[in-house]
C-alpha positions as CSV (number, residue, x, y, z in Angstrom):
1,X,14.3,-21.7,17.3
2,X,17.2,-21.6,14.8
3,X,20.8,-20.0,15.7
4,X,21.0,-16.2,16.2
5,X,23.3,-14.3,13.4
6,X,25.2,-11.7,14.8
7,X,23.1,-8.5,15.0
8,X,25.3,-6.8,11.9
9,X,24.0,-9.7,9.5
10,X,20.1,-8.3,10.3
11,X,21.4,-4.6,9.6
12,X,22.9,-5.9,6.4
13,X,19.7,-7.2,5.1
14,X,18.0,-5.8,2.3
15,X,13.6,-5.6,3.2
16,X,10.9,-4.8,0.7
17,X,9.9,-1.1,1.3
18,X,5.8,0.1,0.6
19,X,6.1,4.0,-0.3
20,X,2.5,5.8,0.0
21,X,1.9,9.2,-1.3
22,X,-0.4,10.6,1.5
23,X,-2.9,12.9,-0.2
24,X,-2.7,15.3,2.2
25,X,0.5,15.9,1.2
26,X,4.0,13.9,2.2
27,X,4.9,10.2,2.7
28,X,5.1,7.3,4.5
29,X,6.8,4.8,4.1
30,X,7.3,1.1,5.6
31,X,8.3,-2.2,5.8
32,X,5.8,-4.6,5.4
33,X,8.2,-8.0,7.0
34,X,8.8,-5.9,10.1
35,X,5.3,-4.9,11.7
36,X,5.0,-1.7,13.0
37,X,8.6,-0.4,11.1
38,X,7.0,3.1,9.9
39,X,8.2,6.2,9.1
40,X,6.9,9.4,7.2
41,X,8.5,12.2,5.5
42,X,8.1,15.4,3.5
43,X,9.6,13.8,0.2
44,X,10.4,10.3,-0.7
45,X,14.0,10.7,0.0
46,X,13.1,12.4,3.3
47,X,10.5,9.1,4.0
48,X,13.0,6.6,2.9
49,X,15.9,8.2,5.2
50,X,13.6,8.2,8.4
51,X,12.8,4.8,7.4
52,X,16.4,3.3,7.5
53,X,16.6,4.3,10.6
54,X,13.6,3.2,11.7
55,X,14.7,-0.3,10.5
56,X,18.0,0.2,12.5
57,X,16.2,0.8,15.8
58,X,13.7,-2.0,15.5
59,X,16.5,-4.7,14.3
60,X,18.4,-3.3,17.2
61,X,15.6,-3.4,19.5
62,X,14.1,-7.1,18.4
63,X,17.4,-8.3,18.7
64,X,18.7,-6.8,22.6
65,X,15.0,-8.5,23.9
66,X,15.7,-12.1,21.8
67,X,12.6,-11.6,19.6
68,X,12.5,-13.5,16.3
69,X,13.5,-10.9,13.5
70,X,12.1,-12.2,10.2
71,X,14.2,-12.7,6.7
72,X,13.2,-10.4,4.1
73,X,10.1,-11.4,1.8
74,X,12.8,-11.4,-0.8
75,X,15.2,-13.6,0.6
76,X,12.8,-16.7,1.7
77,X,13.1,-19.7,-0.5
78,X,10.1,-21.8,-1.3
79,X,10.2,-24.4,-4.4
80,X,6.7,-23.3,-6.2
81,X,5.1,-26.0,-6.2
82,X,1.5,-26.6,-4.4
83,X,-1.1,-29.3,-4.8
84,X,-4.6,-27.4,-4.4
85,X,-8.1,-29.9,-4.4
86,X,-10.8,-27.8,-5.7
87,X,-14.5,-29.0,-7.0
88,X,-14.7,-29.8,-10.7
89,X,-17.3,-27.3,-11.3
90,X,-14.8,-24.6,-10.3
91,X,-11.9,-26.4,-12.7
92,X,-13.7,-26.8,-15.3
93,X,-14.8,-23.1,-15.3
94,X,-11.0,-22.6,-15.0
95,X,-9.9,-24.3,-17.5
96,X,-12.4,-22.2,-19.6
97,X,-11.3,-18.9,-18.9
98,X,-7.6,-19.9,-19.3
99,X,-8.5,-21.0,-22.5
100,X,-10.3,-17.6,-23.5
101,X,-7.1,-16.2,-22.4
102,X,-5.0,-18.6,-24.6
103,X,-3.2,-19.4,-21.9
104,X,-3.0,-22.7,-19.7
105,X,-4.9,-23.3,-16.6
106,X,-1.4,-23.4,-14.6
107,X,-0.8,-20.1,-15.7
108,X,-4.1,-18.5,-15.3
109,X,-4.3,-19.7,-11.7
110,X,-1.2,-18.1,-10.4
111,X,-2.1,-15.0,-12.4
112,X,-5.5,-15.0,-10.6
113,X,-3.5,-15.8,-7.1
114,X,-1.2,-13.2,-8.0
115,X,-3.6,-10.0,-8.4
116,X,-5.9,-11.7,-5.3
117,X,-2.9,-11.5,-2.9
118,X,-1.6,-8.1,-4.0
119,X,-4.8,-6.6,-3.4
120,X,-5.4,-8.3,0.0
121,X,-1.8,-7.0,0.8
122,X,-2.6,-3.9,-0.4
123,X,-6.0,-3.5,1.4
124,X,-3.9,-4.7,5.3
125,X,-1.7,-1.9,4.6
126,X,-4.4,0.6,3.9
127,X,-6.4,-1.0,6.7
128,X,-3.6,-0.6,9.3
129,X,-2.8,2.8,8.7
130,X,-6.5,4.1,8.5
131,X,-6.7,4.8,5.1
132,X,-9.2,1.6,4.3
133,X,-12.2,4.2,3.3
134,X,-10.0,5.1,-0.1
135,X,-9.8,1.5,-1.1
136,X,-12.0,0.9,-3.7
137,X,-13.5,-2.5,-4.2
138,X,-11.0,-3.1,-7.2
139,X,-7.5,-1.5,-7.9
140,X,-5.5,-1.0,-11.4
141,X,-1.8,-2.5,-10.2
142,X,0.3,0.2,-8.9
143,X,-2.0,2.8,-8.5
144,X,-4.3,4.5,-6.2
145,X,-7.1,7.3,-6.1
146,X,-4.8,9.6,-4.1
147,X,-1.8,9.4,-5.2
148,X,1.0,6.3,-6.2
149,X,2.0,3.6,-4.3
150,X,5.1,2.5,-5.2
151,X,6.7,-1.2,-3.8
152,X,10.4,-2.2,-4.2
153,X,13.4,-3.5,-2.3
154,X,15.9,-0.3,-0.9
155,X,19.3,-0.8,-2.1
């Protein structure tokens, strides 16, 4: 286990935030690195407010029982590079549609691993806070059925 910061270096970070316009009317809001961190409110403001201090009481919490508190999604480093085997029916077919897209198979692939993952992401969120049955089998990017779904970092 790596060396504990002092708790005021964990309050100091900045954590992706998932906004959800419930249809029935208000918010919730969350944040997706730190499971369970949730809060709801009337408004966005009102939603974002409960949830900084929501994030205050779980850092606090994690860190009084020595749990493992995560970096922000933001804030990991990882170089971008991965070596992926795949059959050479599936590259081929690829390589084809990149192509179509006049662009090249590197950047069609991440493209493609890109919308895949957002969705999945999307769908756990859903999923975990019983609202799977509005997901539809495909989404447009930053929009839902019943309302917006907005995703940033909170300053």
């Amino acid at each position: 286990m790596r060396k504990r910061k002092p708790l005021d270096y964990y309050l100091s970070l900045k954590y992706p935030v998932l906004l959800v316009a419930e249809p029935e009317g208000g918010y919730t809001a969350l944040h997706p690195d730190l499971e369970g961190c949730v809060s709801v409110g009337d408004t966005p403001e009102e939603a974002l407010a409960n949830l900084e201090e929501a994030r205050r009481l779980w850092l606090e919490t994690a860190y009084e029982h020595g749990d493992e508190i995560p970096l922000p999604s933001t804030e990991r480093e990882y170089s971008g590079r991965v070596l992926v085997r795949m059959p050479k029916s599936l590259h081929r077919r690829l390589d084809e549609e990149a192509k179509a897209e006049g662009v090249s198979l590197n950047q069609y692939i991440v493209s493609l691993l890109a919308e895949r993952s957002s969705l999945r992401a999307l769908k756990r969120e859903l999923t975990r806070t019983g609202r799977a049955a509005e997901a539809p089998d495909s989404w447009e990017w930053g929009t839902s059925s019943g309302g917006g779904i907005w995703t940033g970092v909170l300053a």
